[in-house]
C-alpha positions in Angstrom: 68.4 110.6 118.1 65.1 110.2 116.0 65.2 110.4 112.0 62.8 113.6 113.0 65.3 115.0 115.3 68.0 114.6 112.6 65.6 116.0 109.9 65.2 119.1 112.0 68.7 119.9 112.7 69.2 119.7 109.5 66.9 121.7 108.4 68.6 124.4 111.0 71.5 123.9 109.8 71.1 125.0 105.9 68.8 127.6 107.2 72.0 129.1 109.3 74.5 128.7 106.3 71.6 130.6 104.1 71.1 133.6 106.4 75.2 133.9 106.7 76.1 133.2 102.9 73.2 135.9 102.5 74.6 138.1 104.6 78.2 137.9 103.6 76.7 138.7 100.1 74.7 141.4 101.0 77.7 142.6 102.7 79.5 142.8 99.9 77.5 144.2 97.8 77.5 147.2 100.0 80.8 147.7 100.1 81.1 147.6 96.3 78.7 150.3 95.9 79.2 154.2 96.0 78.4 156.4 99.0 76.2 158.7 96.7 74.3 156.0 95.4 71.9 155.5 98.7 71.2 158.9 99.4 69.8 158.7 96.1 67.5 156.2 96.2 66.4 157.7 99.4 67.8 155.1 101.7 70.2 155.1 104.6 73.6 156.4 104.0 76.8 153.6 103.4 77.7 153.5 106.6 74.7 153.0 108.2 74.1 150.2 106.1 77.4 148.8 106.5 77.1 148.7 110.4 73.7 147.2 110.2 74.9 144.5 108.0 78.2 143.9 109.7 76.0 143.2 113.2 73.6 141.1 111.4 76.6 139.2 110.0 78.1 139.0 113.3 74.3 138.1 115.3 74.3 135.1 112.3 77.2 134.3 113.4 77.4 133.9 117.1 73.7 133.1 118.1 72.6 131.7 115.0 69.7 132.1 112.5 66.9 130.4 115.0 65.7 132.9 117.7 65.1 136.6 118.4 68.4 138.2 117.3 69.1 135.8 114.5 65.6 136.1 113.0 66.2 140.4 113.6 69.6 140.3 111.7 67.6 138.1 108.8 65.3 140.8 108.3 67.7 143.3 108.4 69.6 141.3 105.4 66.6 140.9 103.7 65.2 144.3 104.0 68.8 145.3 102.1 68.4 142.4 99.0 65.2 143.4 98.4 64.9 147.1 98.6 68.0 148.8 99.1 70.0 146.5 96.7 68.0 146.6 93.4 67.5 150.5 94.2 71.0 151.1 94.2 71.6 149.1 91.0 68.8 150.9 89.3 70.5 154.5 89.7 74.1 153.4 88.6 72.5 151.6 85.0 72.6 154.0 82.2 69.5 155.1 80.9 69.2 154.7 77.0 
């Protein structure tokens, strides 16, 4: 095995434990959060959102963050963190 070869699995590697830490955390956050909240913020209901994560976790999990499925569950994890998340923290802060 090349110093390359080694770099790249590597590389792979962090990149799988990033997409599954990310999706354990997004994850949790979900579950944390009230059912009311993503109806109002116009999103997809709790549940939804909780299966969709749960399979991406699971996709992360078995086939890994490097081809089709793994790079479809990434962007379903990072479609929640981005836009789902900080709209559901926006509506539960108290406006002063």
């Amino acid at each position: 095995m090349t110093n390359v070869d080694s770099l790249a699995g590597l590389i792979i590697s962090v990149l799988q434990i990033l997409a599954i830490a990310g999706a354990g955390f997004a994850l949790f956050h979900a579950v944390r959060q009230p059912a009311e909240a993503f109806p109002a913020v116009d999103k997809l209901t709790k549940p939804i959102w909780l299966g969709i994560l749960v399979a991406a976790l699971l996709v992360l999990v078995v086939f890994g963050a490097v081809g089709m499925l793994g790079i479809i569950g990434v962007v379903a994890v990072c479609v929640y963190l981005v836009d789902v998340r900080p709209r559901v923290e926006e509506v539960q802060r108290p406006r002063w």
